[in-house]
C-alpha positions in Angstrom: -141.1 -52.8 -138.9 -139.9 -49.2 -138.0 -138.6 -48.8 -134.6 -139.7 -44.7 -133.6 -137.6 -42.5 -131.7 -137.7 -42.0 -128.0 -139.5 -38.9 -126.7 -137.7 -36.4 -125.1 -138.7 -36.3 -121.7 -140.2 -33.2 -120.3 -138.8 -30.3 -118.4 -140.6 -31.9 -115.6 -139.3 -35.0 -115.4 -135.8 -33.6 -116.4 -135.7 -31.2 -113.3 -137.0 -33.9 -110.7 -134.1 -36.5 -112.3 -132.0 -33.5 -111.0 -133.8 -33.1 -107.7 -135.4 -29.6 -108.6 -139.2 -29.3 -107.7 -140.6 -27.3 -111.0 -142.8 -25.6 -108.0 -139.6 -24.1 -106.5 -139.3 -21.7 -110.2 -141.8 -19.4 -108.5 -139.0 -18.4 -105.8 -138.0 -16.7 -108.9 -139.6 -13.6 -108.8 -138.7 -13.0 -105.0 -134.8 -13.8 -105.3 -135.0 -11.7 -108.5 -136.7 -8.9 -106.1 -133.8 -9.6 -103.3 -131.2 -9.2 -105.4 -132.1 -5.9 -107.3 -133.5 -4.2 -104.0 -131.0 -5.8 -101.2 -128.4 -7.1 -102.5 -126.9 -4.9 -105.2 -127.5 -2.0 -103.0 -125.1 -3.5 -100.2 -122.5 -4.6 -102.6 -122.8 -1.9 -104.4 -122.6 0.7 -100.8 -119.6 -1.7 -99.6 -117.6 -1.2 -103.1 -118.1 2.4 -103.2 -116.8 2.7 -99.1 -113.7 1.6 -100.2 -113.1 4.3 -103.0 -112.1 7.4 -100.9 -113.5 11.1 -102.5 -109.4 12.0 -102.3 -107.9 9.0 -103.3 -105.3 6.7 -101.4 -105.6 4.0 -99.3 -108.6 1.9 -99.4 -109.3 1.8 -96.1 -109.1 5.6 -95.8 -112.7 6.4 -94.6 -112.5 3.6 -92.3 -109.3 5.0 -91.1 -111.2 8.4 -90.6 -114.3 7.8 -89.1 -112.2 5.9 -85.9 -109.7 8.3 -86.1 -112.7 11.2 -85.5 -114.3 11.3 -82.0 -116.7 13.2 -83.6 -118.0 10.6 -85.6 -116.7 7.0 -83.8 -119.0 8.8 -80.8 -122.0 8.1 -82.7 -121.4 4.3 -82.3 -122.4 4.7 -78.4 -125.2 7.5 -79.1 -126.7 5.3 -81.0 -126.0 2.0 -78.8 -127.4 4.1 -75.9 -130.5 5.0 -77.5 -131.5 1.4 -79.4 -130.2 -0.7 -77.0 -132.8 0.5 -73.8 -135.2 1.5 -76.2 -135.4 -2.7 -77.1 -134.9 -3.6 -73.7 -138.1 -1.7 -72.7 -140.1 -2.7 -75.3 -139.4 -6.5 -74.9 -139.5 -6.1 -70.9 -142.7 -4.1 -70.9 -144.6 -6.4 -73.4 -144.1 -9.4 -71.6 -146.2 -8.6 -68.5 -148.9 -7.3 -70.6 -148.8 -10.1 -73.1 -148.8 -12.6 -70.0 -151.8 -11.1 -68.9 -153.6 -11.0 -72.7 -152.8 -14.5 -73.7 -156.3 -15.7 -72.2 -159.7 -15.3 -73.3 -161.7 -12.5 -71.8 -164.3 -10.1 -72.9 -162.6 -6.8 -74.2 -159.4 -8.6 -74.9 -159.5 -7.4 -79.3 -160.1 -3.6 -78.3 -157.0 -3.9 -75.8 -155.4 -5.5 -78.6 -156.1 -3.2 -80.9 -155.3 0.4 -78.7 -151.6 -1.3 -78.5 -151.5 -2.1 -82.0 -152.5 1.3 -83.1 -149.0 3.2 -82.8 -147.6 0.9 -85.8 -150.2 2.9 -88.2 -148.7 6.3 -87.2 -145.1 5.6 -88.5 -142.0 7.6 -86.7 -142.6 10.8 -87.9 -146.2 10.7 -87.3 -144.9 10.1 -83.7 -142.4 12.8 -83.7 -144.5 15.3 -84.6 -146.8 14.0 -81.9 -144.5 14.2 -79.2 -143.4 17.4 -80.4 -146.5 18.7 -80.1 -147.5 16.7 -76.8 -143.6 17.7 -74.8 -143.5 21.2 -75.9 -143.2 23.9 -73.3 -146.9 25.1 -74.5 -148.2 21.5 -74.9 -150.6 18.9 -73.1 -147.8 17.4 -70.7 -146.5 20.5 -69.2 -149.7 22.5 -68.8 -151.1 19.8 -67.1 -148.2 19.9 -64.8 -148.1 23.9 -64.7 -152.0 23.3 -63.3 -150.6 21.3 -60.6 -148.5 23.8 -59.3 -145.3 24.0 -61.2 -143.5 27.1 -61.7 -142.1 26.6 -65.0 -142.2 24.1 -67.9 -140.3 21.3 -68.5 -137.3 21.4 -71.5 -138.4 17.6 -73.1 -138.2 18.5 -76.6 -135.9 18.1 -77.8 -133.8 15.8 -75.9 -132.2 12.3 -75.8 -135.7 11.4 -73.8 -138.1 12.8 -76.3 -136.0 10.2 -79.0 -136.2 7.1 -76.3 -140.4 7.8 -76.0 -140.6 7.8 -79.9 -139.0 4.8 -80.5 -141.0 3.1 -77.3 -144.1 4.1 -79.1 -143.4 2.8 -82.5 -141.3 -0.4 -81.5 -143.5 -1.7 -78.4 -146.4 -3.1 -80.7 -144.1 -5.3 -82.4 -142.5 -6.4 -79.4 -146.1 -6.9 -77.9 -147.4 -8.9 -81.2 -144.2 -11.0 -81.3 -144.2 -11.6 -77.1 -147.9 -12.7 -77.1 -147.2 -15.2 -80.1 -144.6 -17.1 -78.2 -146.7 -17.0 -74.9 -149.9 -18.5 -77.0 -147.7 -21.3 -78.2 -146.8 -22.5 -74.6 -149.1 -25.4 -74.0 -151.2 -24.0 -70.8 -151.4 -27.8 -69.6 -147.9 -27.2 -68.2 -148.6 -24.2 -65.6 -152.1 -26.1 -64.9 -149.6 -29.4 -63.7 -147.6 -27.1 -61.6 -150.5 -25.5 -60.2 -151.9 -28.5 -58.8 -148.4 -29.3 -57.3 -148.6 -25.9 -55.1 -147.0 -23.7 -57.7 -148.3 -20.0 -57.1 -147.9 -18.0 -60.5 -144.3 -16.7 -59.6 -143.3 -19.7 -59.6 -144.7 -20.5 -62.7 -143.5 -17.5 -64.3 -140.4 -18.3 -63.5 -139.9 -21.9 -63.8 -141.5 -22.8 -66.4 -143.4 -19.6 -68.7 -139.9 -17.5 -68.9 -137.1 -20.7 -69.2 -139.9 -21.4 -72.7 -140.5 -18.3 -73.1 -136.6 -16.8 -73.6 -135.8 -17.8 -76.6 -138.6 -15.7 -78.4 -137.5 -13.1 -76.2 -134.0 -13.0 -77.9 -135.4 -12.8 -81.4 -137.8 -9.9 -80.2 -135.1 -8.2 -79.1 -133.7 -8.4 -81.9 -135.8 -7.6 -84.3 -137.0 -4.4 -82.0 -133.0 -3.6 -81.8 -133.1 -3.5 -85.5 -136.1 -1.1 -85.6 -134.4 1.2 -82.9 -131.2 1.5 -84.5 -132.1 3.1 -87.6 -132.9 6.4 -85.1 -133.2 9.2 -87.9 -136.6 10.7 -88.1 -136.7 10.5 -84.5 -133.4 11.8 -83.7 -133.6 14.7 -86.4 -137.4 15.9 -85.2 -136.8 15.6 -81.7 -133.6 15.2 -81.2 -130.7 17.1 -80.7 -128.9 16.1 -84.1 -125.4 17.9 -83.6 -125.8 16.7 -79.6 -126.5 14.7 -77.4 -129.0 12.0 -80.2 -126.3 12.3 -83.4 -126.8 9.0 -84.3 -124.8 6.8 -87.2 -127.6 7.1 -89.4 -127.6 11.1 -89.4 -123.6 10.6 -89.8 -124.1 9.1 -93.0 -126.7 11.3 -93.8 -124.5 14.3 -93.3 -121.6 13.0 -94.9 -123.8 11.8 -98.2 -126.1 14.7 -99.1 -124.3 17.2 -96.9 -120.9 16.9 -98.0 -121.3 15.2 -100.8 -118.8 12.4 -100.0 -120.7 9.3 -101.1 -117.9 7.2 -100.5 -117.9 8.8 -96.4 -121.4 8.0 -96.1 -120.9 4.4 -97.5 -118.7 3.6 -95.2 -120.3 4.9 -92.1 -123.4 3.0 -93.4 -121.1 -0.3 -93.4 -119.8 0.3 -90.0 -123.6 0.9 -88.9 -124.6 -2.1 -90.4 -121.6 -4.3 -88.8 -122.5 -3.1 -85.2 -125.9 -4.0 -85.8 -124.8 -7.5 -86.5 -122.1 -8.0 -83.7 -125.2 -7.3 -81.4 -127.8 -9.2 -82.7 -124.9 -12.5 -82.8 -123.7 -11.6 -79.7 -127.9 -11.7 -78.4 -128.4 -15.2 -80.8 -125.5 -16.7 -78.9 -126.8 -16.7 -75.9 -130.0 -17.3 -77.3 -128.1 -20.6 -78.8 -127.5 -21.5 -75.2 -131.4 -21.2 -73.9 -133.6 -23.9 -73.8 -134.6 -25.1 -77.7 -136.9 -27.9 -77.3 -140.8 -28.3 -77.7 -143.1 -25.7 -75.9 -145.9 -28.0 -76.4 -148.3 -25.4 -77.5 -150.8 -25.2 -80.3 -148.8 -22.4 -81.5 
């Protein structure tokens, strides 16, 4: 009697004796995707920052840029515009959210007139407000019909920078606020209502305590949106002024000058800013309440 061989087992059963899910191959082609289009270009940006166009010292366009006012100033430009710009969005959505998160007739077109700005893009925007803030536009004729003697100077400025981002970030901010206000279960304000609550009170005790963690991670995310400032800034903007962000730093020092290595590295600092604010926002977000919300959301 012959005795056959074992079969080989297949790649299936191989991989789960390993505790790999043959399913998980298709992250494949998204890692793949991460890698070429993220990762290598940050690695490859953070290398080249520290390979100075005149030689020396690693650390020499580090050592420049916080050694130049003229550029270590665009940290706070560009703080000073993202960080209200966020803060606006996230505080403004949160009333009209609150009011939207119910069911009532008309409540998709509303939606949909604050959703619109994310179609026109920043430039789209710019060009708008351009257009809309100039000395011969909309805005000041209007105001010249009331009375006034002479136009206002709003483009461009550091204000005409602050509406553009408003415009393009608020939707998100909106869309992300009236998620986390749909997934607080309703059956806790109704409670509190029958105990005597008026809706301060349940705004406050109970809607924002839930509600201020999602806040923290719109905030974010609308930081994130506000800090790359460079359509905005350039179109109206005062881009040698009073709006010279980090972004047109980089900009300049890449394309202008030529000094790859220059813009690297003020693209590195950018990036590291950026993070130190959104931990320093997740930390205190880490401190919050985390639990259930109860919702259906």
């Amino acid at each position: 009697m012959t005795v056959t061989a074992r079969e080989k087992p297949s790649l299936k059963h191989r991989l789960a004796e390993r505790g790999v899910d043959r399913t998980l191959l298709l992250l494949v082609p998204g890692v793949l995707f991460v890698v070429v289009l993220f990762a290598y270009p940050v690695l490859y940006g953070l290398q080249l920052s520290f390979q100075p166009a005149d030689g020396g010292s690693p650390f020499a366009n580090y050592s420049r840029f916080f050694s130049d006012p003229y550029l270590a100033d665009t940290i706070w430009t560009t703080l000073g515009i993202a960080v209200p710009a966020a803060l606006i969005n996230v505080l403004a959505s949160v009333p009209i959210a609150y009011r939207l998160r119910g069911k009532f007739r008309g409540k998709r077109f509303l939606t949909t007139i604050l959703v619109v700005p994310i179609t026109l893009g920043t430039v789209l925007t710019a060009e708008g407000l351009k257009q809309y803030l100039s000395p011969v536009g909309w805005f000041n004729r209007i105001l010249m019909g009331l009375g006034m003697d002479e136009p206002l100077r709003l483009v461009p400025s550091w204000t005409a920078v602050l509406f553009s981002l408003i415009i393009t970030g608020f939707p998100f901010a909106f869309l992300l606020t009236l998620s986390y206000l749909s997934g607080i279960d309703p059956t806790l304000e109704q409670a509190a209502a029958t105990l005597g609550a008026d809706w301060r009170r349940r705004f406050r005790y109970i809607t924002l305590p839930l509600l201020a963690p999602g806040l923290a991670i719109t905030f974010c995310l609308t930081f994130v949106l506000a800090f790359s400032v460079f359509p905005s800034a350039y179109l109206v903007g005062l881009p040698q002024g009073e709006t010279r962000v980090m972004s047109i730093a980089a900009y300049e020092a890449a394309f202008r000058d030529g000094d790859y290595p220059m813009g690297s590295a003020v693209a590195v600092i950018m990036a590291v800013v950026m993070l130190v604010v959104i931990g320093l926002v997740l930390a205190w977000r880490s401190r919050l309440y985390r639990g259930a919300t109860g919702g259906k959301g």
